[in-house]
C-alpha positions in Angstrom: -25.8 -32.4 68.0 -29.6 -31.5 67.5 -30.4 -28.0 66.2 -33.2 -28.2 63.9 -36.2 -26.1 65.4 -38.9 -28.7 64.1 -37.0 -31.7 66.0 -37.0 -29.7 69.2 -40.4 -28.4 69.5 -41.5 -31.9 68.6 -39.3 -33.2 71.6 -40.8 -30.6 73.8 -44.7 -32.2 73.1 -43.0 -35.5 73.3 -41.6 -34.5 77.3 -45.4 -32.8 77.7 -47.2 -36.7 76.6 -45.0 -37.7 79.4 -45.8 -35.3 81.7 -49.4 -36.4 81.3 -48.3 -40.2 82.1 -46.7 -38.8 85.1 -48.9 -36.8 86.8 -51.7 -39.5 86.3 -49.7 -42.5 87.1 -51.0 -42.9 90.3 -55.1 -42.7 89.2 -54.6 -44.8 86.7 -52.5 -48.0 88.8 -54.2 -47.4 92.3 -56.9 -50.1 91.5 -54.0 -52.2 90.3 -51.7 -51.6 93.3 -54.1 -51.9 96.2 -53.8 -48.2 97.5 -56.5 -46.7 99.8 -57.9 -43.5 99.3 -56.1 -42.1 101.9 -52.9 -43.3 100.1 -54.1 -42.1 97.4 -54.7 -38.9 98.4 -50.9 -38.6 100.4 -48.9 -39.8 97.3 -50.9 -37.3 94.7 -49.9 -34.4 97.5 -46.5 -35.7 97.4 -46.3 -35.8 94.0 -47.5 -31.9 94.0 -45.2 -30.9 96.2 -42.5 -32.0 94.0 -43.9 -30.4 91.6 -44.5 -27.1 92.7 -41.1 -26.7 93.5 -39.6 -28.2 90.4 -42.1 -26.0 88.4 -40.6 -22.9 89.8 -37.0 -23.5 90.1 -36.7 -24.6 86.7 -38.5 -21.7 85.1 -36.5 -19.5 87.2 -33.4 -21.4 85.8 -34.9 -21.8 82.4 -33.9 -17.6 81.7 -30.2 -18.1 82.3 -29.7 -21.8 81.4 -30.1 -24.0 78.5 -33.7 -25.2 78.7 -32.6 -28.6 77.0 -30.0 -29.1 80.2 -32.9 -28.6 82.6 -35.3 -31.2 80.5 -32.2 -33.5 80.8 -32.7 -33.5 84.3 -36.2 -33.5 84.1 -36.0 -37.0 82.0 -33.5 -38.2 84.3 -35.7 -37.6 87.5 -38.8 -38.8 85.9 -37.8 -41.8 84.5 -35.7 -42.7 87.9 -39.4 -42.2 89.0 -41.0 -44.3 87.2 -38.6 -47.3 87.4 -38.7 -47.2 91.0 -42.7 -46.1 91.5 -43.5 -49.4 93.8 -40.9 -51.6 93.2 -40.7 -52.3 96.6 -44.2 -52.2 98.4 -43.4 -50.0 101.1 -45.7 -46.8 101.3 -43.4 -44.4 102.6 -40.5 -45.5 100.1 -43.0 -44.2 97.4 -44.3 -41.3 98.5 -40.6 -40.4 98.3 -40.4 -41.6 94.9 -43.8 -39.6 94.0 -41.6 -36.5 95.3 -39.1 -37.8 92.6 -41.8 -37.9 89.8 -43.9 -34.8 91.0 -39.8 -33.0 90.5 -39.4 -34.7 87.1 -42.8 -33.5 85.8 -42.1 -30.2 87.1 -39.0 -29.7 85.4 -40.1 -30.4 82.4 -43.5 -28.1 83.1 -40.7 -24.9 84.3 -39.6 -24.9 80.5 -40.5 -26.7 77.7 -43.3 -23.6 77.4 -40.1 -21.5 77.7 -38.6 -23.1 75.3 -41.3 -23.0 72.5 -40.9 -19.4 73.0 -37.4 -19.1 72.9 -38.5 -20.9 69.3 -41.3 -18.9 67.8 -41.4 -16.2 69.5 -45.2 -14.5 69.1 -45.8 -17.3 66.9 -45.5 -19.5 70.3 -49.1 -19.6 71.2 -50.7 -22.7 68.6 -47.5 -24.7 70.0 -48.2 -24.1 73.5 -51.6 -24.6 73.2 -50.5 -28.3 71.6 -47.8 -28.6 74.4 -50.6 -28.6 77.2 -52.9 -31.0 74.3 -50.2 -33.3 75.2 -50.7 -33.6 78.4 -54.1 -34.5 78.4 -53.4 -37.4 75.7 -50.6 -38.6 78.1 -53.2 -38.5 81.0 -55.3 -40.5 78.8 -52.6 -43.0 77.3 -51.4 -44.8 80.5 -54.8 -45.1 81.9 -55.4 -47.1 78.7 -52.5 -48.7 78.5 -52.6 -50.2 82.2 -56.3 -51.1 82.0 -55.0 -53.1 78.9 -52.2 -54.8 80.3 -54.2 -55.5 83.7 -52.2 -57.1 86.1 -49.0 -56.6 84.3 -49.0 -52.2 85.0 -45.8 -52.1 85.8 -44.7 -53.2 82.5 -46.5 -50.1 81.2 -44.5 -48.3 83.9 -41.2 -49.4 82.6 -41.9 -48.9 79.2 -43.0 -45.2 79.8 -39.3 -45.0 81.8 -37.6 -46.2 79.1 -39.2 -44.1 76.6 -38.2 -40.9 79.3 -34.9 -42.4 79.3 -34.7 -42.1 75.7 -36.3 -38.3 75.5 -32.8 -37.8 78.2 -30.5 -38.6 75.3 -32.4 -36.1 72.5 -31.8 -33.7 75.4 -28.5 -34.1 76.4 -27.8 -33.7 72.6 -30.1 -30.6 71.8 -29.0 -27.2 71.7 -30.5 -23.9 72.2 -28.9 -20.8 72.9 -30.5 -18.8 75.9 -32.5 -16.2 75.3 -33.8 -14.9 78.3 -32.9 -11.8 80.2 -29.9 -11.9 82.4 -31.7 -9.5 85.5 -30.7 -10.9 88.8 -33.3 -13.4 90.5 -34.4 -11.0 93.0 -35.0 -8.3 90.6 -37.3 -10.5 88.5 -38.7 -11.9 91.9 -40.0 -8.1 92.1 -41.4 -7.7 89.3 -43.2 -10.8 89.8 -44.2 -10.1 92.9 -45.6 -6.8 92.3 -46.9 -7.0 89.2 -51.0 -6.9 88.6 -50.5 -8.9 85.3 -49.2 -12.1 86.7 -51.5 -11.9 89.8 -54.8 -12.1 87.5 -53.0 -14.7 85.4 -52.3 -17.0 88.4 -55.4 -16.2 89.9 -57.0 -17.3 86.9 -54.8 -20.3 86.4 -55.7 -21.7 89.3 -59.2 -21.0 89.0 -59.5 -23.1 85.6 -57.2 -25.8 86.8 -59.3 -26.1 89.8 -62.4 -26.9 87.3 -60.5 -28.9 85.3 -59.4 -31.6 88.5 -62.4 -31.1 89.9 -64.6 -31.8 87.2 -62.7 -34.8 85.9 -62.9 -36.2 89.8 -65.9 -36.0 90.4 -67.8 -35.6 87.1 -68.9 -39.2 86.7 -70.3 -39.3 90.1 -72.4 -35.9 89.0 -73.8 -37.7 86.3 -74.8 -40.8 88.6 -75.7 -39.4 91.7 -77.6 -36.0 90.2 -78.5 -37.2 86.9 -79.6 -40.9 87.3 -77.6 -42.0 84.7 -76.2 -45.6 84.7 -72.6 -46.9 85.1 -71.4 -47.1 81.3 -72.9 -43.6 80.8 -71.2 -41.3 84.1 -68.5 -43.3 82.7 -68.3 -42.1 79.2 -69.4 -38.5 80.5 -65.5 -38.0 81.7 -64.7 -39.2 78.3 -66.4 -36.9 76.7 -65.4 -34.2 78.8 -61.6 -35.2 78.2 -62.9 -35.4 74.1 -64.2 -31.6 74.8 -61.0 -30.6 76.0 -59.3 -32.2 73.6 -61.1 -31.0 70.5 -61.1 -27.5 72.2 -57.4 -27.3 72.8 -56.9 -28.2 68.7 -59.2 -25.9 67.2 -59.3 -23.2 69.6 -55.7 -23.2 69.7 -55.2 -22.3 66.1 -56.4 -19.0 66.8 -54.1 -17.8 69.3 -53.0 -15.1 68.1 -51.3 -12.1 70.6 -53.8 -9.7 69.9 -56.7 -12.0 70.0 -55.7 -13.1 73.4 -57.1 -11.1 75.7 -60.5 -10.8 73.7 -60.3 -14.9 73.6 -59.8 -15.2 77.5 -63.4 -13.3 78.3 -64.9 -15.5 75.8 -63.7 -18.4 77.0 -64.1 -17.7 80.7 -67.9 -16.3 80.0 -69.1 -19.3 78.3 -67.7 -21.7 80.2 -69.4 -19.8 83.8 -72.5 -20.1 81.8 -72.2 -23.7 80.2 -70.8 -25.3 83.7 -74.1 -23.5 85.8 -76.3 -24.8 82.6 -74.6 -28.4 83.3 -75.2 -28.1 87.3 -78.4 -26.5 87.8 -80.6 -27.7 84.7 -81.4 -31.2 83.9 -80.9 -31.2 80.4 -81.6 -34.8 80.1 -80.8 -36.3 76.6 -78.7 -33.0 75.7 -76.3 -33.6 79.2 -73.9 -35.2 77.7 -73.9 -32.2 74.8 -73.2 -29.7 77.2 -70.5 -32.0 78.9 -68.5 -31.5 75.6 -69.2 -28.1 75.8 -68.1 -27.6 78.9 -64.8 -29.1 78.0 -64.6 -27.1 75.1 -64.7 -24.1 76.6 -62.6 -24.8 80.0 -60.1 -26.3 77.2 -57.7 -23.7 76.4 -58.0 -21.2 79.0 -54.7 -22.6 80.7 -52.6 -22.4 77.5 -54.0 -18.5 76.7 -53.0 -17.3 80.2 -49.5 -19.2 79.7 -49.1 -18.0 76.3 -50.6 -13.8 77.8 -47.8 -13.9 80.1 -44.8 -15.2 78.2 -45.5 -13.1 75.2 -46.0 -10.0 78.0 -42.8 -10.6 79.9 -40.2 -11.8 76.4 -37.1 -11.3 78.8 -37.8 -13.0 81.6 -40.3 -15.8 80.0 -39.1 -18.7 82.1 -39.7 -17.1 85.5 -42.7 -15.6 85.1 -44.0 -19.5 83.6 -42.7 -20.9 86.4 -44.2 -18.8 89.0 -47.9 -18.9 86.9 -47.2 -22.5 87.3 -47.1 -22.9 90.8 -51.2 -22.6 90.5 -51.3 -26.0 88.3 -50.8 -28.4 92.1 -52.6 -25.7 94.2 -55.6 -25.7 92.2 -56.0 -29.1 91.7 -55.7 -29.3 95.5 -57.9 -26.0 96.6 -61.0 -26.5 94.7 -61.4 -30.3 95.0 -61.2 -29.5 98.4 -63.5 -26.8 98.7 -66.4 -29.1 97.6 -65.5 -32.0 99.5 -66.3 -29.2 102.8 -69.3 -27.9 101.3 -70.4 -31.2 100.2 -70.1 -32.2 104.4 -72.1 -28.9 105.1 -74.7 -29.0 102.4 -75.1 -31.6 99.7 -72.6 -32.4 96.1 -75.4 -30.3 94.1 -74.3 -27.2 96.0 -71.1 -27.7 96.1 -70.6 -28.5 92.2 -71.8 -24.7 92.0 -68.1 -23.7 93.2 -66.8 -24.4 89.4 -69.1 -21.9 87.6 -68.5 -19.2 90.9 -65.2 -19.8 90.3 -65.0 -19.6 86.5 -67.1 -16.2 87.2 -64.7 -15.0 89.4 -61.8 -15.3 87.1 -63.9 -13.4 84.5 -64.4 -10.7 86.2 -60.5 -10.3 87.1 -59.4 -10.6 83.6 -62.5 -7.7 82.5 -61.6 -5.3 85.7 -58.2 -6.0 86.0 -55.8 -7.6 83.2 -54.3 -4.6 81.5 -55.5 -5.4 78.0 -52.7 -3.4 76.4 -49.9 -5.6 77.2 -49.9 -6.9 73.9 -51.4 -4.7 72.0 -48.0 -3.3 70.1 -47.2 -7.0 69.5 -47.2 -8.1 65.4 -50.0 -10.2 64.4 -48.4 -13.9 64.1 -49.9 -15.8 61.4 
């Protein structure tokens, strides 16, 4: 059996890399596949679906339950997912089996945050921070990986099942006692429900997750359409954006500590209103692709800092509270992406684009005016 605390929180980034391959396995084989973008469009809503509800049950679960038993699901769900994910070309077969996939992903996004909590405590933030680094390099790995093997993308598939197969084994061996509160489901549904704290946070969850998708869809287009510049370049802009973030979510990460948190949140959110308007309203020319990074930089680890405020504000009920902050991760990158597609038909993409910085804005002022900034304040420092 696996107890050692290293082992497991390494298992947990491990289930977050392929969370990332998940959730952008259908970007990165559409091309391959053949999909329209209206198939496109239905088997990413499908996949958010799943989920959404997968994202909530589990952290509900993950307070009463062994978080390594609901990853072992997870793995088992996902990599069912990905063995099947158009094996037989029939759309409406895989839109089921993006259900199947969006429910994998989702389990494993209800509590492996949970569980690096249930780990290190106030000490939790740096590893969630990493957790959600993860992701991104995930994102990035099998959108490598299947330009590289081309025609042959569903050997990349397989292999990433097999490897979620494998991550099914550590879990079904792992063991961690439960440390979340035993309160009835409808009592923490209350709390939940009522509570100011989680409203901002979820607010402003989906308020940077919304700039996140939206940016990264339509970012290279920006740079062509509104900035002139040529294929290769728009191109390399979203890598360098996806650079920003990553860069952002190492460094800034190391200095999440609880009682910089909330002071860390209005930086972030501030600069990154001010370096997204910079990037949309000014033609910077040579120094665009500067503030790009920038603008990753700072939009980088906004997610994790709410995540981390709001586990670290509710200790005994961690897993619920994740789960239900969670639920903004689909509807933002659905809300947002569709807000400027309308504005776009009404007025033009320049306008439009102007939605990010509003919306960054927006989630500032909530966390100034309304977070209660003394949630953590009697936590220990957590060096």
């Amino acid at each position: 059996m696996i107890h050692n605390r290293k082992f497991i929180t390494s298992s947990s980034f491990l289930a977050m890399l392929f969370l990332g391959v998940g959730y952008s396995l259908v970007g990165a084989a559409a091309r391959n596949i053949g999909l329209t973008p209206a198939q496109i469009g239905l088997l990413l809503a499908a996949q958010n679906v799943g989920f959404a509800v997968a994202v909530a049950v589990a952290g509900a679960l993950s307070d009463t339950q062994p978080k390594p038993r609901i990853l072992l699901f997870g793995s088992i769900l996902l990599a069912g997912g990905l063995f099947a994910f158009y094996v037989v070309p029939i759309f409406w077969v895989n839109l089921l089996v993006a259900v199947v996939i969006g429910l994998g992903i989702g389990a494993y996004e209800g509590a492996t945050d949970a569980m690096l909590f249930d780990l290190h405590g106030n000490r939790a933030g740096p590893y969630v921070n990493i957790n959600h680094l993860c992701v991104t390099l995930g994102g990035a790995l099998i959108a490598l990986y299947v330009i590289f093997l081309d025609l042959l993308w569903r050997s990349a598939v397989v292999q990433a099942g097999l490897a979620v197969a494998l991550m099914a084994v550590v879990f079904a061996l792992t063991r961690l006692p439960v440390k979340g509160g035993q309160a009835k489901l409808q009592a923490k549904i209350r709390i939940i429900t009522s509570s100011r704290i989680v409203a901002v946070l979820f607010v402003c969850s989906l308020l940077t997750i919304g700039a996140s998708a939206a940016t990264t869809g339509m970012l290279s287009t920006f740079l062509a359409e509104q900035r002139g510049a040529a294929p290769v370049t728009a191109k390399l802009g979203l890598v360098i954006f996806l650079a920003g973030v990553a860069a952002g979510r190492i460094v800034i990460g190391a200095f999440a500590r609880p009682n910089r948190l909330y002071r860390m949140l209005v930086i972030l959110f501030a600069l990154s209103t001010g370096m997204f308007a910079l990037l949309f309203l000014v033609d910077l020319g040579p120094l665009t692709l500067l503030a790009v990074f920038l603008a990753g930089l700072t939009l980088s680890a906004q997610l994790p800092f709410l995540l981390t405020y709001a586990g670290l504000a509710y200790p005994a009920m961690t897993g619920t509270v994740l789960g239900a902050i969670k639920i903004a991760i689909p509807l933002g990158g659905i809300v947002t992406p569709l807000l400027i597609a309308a504005i776009t038909g009404r007025a033009s993409f320049g306008a439009a684009l102007l939605v990010i910085p509003l919306g960054l804005l927006v989630g500032l002022l909530m966390i100034v005016l309304l977070l209660d900034r003394s949630a953590l304040q009697l936590l220990p420092e957590a060096g």
